[in-house]
SELUMFI-605522 format. One record per residue: residue in three letters; x, y, z of N, C-alpha, C in turn. Coordinates in steps of 0.05 Angstrom, whole numbers, plus 32768, in hexadecimal, padded with zeros to 4 digits. Layout:
BEGIN
ALAXYZXYZXYZ
...
This chain:
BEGIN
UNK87F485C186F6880285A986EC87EE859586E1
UNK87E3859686C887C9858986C187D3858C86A2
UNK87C7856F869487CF856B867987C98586866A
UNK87AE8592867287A585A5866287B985BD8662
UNK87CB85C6867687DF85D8867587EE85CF8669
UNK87F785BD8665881085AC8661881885A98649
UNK880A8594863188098589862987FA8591860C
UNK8809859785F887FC859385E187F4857C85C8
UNK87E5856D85C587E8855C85B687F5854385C3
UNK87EE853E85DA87FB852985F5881C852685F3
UNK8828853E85EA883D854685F8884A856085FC
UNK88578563860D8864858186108871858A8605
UNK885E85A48604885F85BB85F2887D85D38600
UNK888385CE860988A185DD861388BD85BE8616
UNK88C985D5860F88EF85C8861588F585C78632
UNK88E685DB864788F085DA865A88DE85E0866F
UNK88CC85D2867C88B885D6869888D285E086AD
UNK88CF85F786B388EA85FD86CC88D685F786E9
UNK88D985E486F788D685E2871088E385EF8721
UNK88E585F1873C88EC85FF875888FB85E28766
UNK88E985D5876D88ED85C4877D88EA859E8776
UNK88F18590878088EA8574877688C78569877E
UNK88C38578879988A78578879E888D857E8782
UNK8899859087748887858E875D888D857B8746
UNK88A58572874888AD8561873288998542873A
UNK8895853987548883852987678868852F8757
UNK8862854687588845854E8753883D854C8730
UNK8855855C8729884A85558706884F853586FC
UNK88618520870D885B85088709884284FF8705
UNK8839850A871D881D84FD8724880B850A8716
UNK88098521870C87F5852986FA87F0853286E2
UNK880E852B86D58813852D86B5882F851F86B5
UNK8832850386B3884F84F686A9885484FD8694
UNK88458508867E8851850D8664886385278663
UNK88698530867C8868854F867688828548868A
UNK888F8532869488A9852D86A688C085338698
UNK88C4852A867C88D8852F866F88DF8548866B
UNK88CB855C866688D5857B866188DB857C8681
UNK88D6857C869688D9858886B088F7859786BA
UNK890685A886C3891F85AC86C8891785BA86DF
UNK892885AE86F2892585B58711894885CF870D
UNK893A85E6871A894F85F9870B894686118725
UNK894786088737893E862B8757892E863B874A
UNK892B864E87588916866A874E8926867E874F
UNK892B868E8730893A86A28736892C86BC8748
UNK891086BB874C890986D98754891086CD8773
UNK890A86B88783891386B5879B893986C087A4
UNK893C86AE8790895986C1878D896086D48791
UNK895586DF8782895D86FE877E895C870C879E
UNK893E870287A8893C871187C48947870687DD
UNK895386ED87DB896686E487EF898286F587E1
UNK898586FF87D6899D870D87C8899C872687D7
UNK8985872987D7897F875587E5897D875687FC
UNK897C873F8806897087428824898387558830
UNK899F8757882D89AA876B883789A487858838
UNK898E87818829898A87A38824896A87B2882A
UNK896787A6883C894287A68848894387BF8846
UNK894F87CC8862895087E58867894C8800884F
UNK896087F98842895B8808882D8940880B8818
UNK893287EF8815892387E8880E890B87F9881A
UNK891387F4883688F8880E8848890088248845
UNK89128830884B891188498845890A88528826
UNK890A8840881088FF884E87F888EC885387FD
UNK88D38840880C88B58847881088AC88518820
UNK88C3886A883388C68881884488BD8870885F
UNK88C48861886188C6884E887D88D288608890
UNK88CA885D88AF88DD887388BC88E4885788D4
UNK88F3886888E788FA885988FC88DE8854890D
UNK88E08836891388C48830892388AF88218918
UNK88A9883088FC8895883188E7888D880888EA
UNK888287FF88E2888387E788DA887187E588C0
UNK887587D988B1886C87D08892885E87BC888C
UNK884087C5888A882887A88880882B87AA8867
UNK883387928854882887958834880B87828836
UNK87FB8788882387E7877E881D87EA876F8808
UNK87E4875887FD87F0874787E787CF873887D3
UNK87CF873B87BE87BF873087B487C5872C879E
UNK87B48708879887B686FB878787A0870B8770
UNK87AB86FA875A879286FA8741878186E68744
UNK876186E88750875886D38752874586DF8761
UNK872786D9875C870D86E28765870F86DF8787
UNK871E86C38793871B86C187B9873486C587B5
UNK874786D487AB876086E587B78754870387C7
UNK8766870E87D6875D872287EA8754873A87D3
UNK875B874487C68757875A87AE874687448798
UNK8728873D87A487188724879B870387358785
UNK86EB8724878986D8872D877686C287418785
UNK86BD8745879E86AD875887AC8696874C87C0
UNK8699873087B68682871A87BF8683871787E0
UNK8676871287EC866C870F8803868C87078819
UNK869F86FE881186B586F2881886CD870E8818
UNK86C6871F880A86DA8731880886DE873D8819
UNK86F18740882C86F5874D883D870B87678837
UNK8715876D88228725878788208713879E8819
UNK86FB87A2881186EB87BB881186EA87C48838
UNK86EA87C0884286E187BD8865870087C0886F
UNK871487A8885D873487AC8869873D87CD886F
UNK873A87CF885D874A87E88855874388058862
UNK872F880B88668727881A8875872A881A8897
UNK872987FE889A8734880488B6875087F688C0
UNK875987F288AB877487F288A28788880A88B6
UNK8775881D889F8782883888A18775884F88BF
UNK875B884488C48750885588EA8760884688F5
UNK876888268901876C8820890C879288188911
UNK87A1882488FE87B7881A890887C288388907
UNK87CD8842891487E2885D891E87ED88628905
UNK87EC887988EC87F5887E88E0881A888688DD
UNK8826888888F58844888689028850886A8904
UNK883F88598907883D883B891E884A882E88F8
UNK8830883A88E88831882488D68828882888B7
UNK883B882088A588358824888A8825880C887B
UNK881C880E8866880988018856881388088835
UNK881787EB882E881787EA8813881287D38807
UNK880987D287E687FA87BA87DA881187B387C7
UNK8813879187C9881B878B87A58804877D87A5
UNK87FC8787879387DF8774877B87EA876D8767
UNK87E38753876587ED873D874887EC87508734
UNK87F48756871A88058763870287EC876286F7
UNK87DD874086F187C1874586E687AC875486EF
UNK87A48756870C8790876D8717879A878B870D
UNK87B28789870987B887A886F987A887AD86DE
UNK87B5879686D187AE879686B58792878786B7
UNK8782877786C38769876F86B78754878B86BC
UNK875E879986CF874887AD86E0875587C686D0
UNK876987D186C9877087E386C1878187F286DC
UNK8792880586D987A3881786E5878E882786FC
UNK8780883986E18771885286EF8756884186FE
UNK874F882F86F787348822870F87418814872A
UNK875E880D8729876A88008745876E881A874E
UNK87768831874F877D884D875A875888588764
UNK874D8854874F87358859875B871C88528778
UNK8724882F8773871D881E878A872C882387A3
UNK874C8826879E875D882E87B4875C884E87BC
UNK8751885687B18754887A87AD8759887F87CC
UNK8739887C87E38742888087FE875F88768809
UNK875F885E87FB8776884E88118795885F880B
UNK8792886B87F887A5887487F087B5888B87F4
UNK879A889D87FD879B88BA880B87A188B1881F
UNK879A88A48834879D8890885187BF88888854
UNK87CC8888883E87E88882884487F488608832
UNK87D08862882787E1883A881787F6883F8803
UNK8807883588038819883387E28823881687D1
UNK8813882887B2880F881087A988288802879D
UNK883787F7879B884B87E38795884787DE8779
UNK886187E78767886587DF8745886187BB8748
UNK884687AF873D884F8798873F885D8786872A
UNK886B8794871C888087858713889B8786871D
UNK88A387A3872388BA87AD872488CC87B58744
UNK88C087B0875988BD87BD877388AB87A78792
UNK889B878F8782888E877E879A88A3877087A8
UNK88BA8763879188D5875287B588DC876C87C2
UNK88E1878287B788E5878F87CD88DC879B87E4
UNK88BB879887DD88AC87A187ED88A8878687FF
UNK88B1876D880288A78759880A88BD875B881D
UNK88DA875A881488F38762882388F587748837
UNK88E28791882F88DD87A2884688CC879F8855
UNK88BA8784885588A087828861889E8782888F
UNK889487828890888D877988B9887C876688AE
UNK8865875F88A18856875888A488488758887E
UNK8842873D887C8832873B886288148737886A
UNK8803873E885D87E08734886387DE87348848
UNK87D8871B884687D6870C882487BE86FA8825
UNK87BF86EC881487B186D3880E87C286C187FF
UNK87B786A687F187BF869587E387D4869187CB
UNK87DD86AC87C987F486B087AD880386AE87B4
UNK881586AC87A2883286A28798884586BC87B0
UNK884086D187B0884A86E787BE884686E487DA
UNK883186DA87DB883486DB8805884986C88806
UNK883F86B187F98854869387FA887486A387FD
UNK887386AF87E6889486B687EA889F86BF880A
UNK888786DB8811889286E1882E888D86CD883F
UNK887E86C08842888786AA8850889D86958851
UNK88AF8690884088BB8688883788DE8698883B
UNK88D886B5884088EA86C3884988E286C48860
UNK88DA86BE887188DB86CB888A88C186D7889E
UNK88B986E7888588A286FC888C888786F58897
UNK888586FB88B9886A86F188B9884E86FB88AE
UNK883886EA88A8883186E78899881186E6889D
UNK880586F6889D87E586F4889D87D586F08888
UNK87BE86D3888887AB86D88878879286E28872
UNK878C86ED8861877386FE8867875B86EE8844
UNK876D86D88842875B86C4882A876C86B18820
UNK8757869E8826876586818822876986748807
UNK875386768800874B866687E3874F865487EE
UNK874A863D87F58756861D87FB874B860B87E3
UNK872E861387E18726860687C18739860587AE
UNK8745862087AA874E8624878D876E8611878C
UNK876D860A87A98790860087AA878D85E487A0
UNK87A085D5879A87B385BE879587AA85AD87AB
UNK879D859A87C087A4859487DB87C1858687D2
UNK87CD858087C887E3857887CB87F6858187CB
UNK87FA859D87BD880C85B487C0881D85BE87DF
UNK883085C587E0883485D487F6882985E987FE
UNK881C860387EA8816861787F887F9860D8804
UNK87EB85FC87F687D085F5880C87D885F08821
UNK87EC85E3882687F685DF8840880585F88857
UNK880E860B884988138623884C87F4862E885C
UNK87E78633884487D1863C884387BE8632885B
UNK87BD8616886387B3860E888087BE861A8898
UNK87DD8619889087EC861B88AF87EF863E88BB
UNK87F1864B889F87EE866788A987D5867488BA
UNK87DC868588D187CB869688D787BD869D88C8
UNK87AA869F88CF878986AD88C0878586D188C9
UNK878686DD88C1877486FA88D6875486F788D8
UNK8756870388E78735870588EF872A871C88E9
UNK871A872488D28713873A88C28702874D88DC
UNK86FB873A88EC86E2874B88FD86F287578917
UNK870B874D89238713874D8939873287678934
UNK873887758948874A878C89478757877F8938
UNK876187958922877A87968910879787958922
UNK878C87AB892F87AF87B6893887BA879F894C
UNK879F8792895587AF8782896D87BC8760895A
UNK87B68758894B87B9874B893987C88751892D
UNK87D78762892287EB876789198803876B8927
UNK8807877589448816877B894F881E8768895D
UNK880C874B895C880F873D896E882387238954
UNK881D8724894588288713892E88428710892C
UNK884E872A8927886F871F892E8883870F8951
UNK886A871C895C887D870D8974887386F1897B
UNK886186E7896C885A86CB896E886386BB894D
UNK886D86D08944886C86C38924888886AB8924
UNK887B8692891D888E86838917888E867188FE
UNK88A5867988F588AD866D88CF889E865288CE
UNK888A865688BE8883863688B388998629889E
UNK88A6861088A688B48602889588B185FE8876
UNK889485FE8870889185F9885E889586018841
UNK888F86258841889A863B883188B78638882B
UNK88C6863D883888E78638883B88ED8625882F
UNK88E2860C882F88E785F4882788EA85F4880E
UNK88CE85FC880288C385F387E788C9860B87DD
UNK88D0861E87DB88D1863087C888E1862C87B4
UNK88F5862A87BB8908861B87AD8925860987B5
UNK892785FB87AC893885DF87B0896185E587A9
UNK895785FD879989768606879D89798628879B
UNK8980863187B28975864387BF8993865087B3
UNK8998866B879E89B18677879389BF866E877F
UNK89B28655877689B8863F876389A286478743
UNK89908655874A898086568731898B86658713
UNK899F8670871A89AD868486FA89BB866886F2
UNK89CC865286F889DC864886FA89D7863186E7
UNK89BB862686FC899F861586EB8999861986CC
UNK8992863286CF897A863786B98990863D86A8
UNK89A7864C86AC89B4864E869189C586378688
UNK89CA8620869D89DA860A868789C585FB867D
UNK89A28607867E898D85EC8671899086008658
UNK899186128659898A862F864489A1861F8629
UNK89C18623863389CF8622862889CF85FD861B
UNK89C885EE862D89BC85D1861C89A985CE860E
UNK898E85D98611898685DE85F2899085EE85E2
UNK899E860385E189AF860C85CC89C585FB85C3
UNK89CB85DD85D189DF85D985CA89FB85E185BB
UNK89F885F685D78A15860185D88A2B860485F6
UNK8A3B85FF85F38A4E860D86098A4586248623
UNK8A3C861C863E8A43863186468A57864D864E
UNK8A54865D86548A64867586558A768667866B
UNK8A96867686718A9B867086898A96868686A0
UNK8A898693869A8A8C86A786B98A74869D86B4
UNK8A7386AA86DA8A5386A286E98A3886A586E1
UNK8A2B869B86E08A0B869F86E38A0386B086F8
UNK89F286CA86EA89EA86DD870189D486E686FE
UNK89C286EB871289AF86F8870E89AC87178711
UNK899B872B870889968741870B8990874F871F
UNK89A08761873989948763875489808769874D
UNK8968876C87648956877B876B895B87A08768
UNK895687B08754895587D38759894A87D98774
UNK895C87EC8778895087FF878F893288138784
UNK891D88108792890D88228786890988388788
UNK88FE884B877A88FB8864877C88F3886D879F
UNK88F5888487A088F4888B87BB88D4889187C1
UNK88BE888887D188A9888487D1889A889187EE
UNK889788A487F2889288A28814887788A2880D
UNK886588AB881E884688A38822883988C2881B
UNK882388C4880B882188EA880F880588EA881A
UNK87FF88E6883287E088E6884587D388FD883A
UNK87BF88FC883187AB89128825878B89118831
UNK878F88F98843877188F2884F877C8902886D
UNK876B890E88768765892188998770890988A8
UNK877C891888C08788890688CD877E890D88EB
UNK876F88FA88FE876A89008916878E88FB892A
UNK878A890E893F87A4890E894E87A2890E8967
UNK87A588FE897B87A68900898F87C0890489A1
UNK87BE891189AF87D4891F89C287D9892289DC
UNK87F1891889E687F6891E8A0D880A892D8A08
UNK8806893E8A1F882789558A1E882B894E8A43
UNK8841894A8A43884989478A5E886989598A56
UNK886489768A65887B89868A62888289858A3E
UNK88A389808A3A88A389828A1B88A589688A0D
UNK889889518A20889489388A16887289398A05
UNK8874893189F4885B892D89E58857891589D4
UNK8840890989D5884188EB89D6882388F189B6
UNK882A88EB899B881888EF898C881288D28985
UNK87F888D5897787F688B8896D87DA88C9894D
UNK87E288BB893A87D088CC892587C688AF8916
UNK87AF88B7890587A388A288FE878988AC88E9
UNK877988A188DC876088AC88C7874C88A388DC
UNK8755889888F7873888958904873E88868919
UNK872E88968932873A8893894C872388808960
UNK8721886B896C8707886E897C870388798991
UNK86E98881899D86E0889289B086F2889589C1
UNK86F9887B89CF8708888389E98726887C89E9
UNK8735888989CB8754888C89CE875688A589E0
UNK876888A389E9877488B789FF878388CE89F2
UNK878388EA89FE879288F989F38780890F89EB
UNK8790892789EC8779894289E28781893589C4
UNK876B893D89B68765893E89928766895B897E
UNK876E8952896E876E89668962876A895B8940
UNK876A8963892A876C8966890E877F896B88FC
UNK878D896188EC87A7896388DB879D896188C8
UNK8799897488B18793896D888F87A1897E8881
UNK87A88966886C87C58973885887AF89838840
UNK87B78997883A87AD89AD883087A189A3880C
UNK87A98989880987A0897687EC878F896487F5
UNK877E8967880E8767895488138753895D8800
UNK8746893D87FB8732894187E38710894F87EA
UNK87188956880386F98967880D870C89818818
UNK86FB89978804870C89AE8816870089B8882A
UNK86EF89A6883086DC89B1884486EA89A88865
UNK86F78996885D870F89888876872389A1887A
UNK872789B18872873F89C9886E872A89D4888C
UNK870E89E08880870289F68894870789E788B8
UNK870789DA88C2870589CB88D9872489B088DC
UNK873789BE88CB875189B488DA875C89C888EE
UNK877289BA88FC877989CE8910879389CF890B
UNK879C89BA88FF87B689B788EE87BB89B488D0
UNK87C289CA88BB87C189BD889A87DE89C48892
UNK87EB89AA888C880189AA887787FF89A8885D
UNK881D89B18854881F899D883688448998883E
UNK884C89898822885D897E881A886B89928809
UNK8886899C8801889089A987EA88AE89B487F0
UNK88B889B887D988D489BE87DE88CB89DF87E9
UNK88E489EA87F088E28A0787FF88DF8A1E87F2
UNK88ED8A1487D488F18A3287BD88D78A2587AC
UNK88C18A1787B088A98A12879F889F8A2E8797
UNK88A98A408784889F8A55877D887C8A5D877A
UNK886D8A42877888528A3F877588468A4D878D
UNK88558A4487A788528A4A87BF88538A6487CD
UNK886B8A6687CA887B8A8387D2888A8A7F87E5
UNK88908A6D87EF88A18A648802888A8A5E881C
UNK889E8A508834888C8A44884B887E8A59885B
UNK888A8A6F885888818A77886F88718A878859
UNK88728A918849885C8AA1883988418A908837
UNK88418A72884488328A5C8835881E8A58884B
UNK88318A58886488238A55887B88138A6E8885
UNK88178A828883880B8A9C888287F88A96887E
UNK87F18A94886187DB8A8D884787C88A7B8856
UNK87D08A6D885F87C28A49886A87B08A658884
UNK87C28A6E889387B28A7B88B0879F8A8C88AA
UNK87A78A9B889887918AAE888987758AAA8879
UNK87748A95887287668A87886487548A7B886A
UNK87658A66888C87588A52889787588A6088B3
UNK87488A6A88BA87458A7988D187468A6288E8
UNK87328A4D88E787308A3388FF874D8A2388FE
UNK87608A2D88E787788A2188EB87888A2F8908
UNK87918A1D890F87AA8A25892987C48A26891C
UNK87CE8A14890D87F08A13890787EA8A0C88EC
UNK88008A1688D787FF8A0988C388218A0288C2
UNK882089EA88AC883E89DF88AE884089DA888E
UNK885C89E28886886889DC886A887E89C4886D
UNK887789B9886B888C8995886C889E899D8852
UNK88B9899F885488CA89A2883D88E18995883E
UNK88DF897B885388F98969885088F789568861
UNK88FC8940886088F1892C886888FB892F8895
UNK8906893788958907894288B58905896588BD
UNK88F4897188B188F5898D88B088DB899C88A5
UNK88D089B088B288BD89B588A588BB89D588B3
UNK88B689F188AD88A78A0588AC888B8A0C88BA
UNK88898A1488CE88618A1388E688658A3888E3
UNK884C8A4288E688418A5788E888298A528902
UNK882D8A50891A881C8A4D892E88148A6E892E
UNK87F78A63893287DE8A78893687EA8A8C8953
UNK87F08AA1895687F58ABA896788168AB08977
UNK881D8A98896988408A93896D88538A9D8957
UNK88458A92894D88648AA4893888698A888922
UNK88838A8C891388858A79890288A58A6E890D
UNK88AA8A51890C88B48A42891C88BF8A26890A
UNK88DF8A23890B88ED8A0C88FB88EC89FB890B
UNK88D489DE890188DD89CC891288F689B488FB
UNK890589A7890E891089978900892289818919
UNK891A8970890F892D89558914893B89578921
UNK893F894A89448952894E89568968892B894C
UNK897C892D895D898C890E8959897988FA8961
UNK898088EC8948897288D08947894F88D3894B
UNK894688E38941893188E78941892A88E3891C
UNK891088DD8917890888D3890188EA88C288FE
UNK88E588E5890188C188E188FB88B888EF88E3
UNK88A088F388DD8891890488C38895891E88D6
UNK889D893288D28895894A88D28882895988CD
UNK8872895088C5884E895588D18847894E88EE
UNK8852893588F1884E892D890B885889468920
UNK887289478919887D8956892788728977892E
UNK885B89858917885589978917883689928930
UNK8830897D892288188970893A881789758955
UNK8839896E895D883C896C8979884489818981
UNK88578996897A885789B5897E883689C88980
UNK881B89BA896A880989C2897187FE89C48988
UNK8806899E898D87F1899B89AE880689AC89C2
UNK881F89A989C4883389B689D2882789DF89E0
UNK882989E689BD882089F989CA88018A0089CF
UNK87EE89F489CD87CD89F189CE87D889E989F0
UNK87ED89DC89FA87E289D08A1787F189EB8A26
UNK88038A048A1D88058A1B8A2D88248A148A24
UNK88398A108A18884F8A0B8A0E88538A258A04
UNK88748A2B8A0888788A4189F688928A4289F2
UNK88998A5189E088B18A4589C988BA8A5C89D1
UNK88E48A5F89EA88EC8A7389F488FE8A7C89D2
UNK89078A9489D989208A9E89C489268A8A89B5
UNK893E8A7989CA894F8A6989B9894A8A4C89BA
UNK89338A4689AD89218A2F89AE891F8A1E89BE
UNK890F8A0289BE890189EC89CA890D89CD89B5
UNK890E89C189CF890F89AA89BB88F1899789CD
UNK88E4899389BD88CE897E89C988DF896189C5
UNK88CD894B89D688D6893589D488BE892589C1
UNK88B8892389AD88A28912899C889E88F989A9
UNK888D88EC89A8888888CB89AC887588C18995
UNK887E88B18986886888A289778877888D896A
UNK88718875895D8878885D89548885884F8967
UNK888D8850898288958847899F88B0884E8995
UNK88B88870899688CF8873899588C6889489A1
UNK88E4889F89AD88E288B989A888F488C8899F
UNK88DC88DF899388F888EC897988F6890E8987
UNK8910891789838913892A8993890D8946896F
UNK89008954897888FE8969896F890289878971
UNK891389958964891789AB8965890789C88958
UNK890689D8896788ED89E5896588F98A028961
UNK89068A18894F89148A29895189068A3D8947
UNK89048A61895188F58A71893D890D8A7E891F
């Protein structure tokens, strides 16, 4: 809000400055009066839109293969050298984030995905953001259309870890608690609300446990006033606004039916496709089995260990020394030959393998255990885990002396603090 944006030839250069709130109409008083007369205080239609969907979170997660339990970090970054997706400089803390992002939180427990501002797309290019993210991405990150797909991902969020943009503001503003991981305070307004945002929010501590910091955030998280406030001033009101200013500089008549805005799309269906080795740790007590999986375990997690790598890891040298290798694919994949022709292949091949598993539906998947035989696991009631997982825990199951009678087993799974009952049939 400065003449130099404003202002051509010491007056304004637009018909219509659309404000949010009166709080900025306060502000561009004070720092460009010439620029008061265009001003039209008129809500925010994109706020809109996602107080409009909120009904529809759920759905929202399950596009980005959310399961029961799961909880959802988005990572949020501005365009801007001290935004979190910054310039690399001594302050940056997402080269370091991300990696232990992904050892340190339970790959079951918890998903990971980015919206990065539209310009880091386009100033950096497509194929160099896929490149920088390449690990995080095998690890389970998903990156978010940022034009077409971020309220929704903000709507499906547990948890935002942002910085200073316009996008954390929003989840804060809905609801969502809210971690910072970059302030910018320089680059802000002090008179603005989000600097004030920007003070009052939690900080993370780049150096100190992720997981315990994150887990601890929603049960202490409480709505700052301030987001809610200022976002906008007429909250379902913005189609209503903007098209009777629309229709007064046209000086013409408005329509009589309603002013509406465009829902939010459902997005494409997105689950996570892990291609980075997965460490696993395991308790079997009888046919209870308690897994927890992750890209990186420390010394003294509990649990026998073992190895899970999906058969498109980018070292094939991770294949020779898994004890577990899947893939993903429909059942008639002719490329294949079907699951059990597939899993064969995997045992034959991979001698240090123990089980191999064909995942072919999102609660169902095909195992070839080493001197067991080949074995349908699938989805007991109300159960709703990855089915890798589930092949995981039939590993440790039968590695601890388990054995699968005639007319099958159902194990009891544990992971994401739920348990999912699994059926285990030859």
């Amino acid at each position: 809000m400065s003449p130099d944006w404003l202002l051509a030839d010491g007056k304004p250069f637009v018909d219509g400055l659309v404000l949010s709130h009166p709080e900025q109409l306060e502000r561009l008083r004070r720092a460009c009066p010439e620029a008061e007369k265009a001003a039209v205080l008129a809500g925010d239609p994109c706020f809109d839109r996602m107080l409009a969907a909120r009904p529809y979170r759920e759905r929202f997660r399950r596009a980005l293969g959310l399961r029961r339990g799961q909880r959802l970090i988005v990572l949020n970054s501005t365009w801007n050298p001290e935004g979190l997706f910054g310039n690399g400089g001594d302050q940056d803390v997402l080269p370091s984030l991300l990696p232990r992002l992904a050892a340190e939180l339970p790959a079951d427990d918890y998903r990971l995905a980015a919206v990065l501002h539209p310009n880091i797309w386009y100033g950096h290019g497509p194929g160099q953001i896929r490149v920088w993210l390449d690990r995080a991405r095998r690890s389970g990150l998903t990156l978010i259309d940022p034009v077409h797909a971020w309220r929704q991902a903000l709507l499906a969020a547990d948890v935002v870890l942002g910085d200073f943009g316009a996008v954390t503001y929003y989840a804060a503003a809905l609801g969502c608690p809210v971690l910072l991981a970059a302030t910018g305070e320089e680059r802000l307004d002090p008179d603005a609300p989000l600097t004030a945002f920007v003070r009052e929010a939690p900080r993370l501590d780049p150096q100190g446990p992720l997981g315990e910091q994150l887990d601890e955030l929603p049960a202490r998280h409480r709505p700052l006033a301030g987001p809610a406030e200022f976002t906008t001033s007429a909250p379902g009101a913005s189609a209503k606004l903007l098209r009777r200013h629309f229709y007064t500089l046209l000086d013409l008549p408005e329509p009589a039916a309603p002013a509406l805005l465009e829902p939010l799309p459902l997005p494409q269906y997105d689950p996570p496709l892990r291609t980075h080795p997965l460490d696993v740790r395991a308790r079997v007590r009888g046919r209870d089995v308690v897994i927890e999986r992750s890209t990186g375990h420390p010394y003294d997690a509990g649990g026998e260990a073992h190895r899970a790598v999906h058969e498109d890891t980018r070292d094939p040298g991770d294949l020779a020394t898994a004890d577990v290798i899947w893939r993903d694919g429909p059942p008639d994949d002719p490329r294949l030959g079907g699951p059990a022709a597939w899993t064969a292949e995997v045992l034959h091949r991979h001698p240090h393998c123990s089980l191999a598993a064909y995942v072919s539906g999102p609660d169902r998947c095909t195992v070839h255990a080493r001197g067991h035989g080949v074995f349908q696991l699938s989805a007991g009631p109300a159960a709703d885990a990855d089915p890798a997982a589930y092949a995981s825990a039939l590993h440790a199951w039968l590695t601890h002396g388990g054995e699968v009678p005639p007319g099958g087993a159902t194990l009891r799974v544990h992971l994401a603090g739920s348990v999912h009952p699994m059926v285990c049939t030859r």
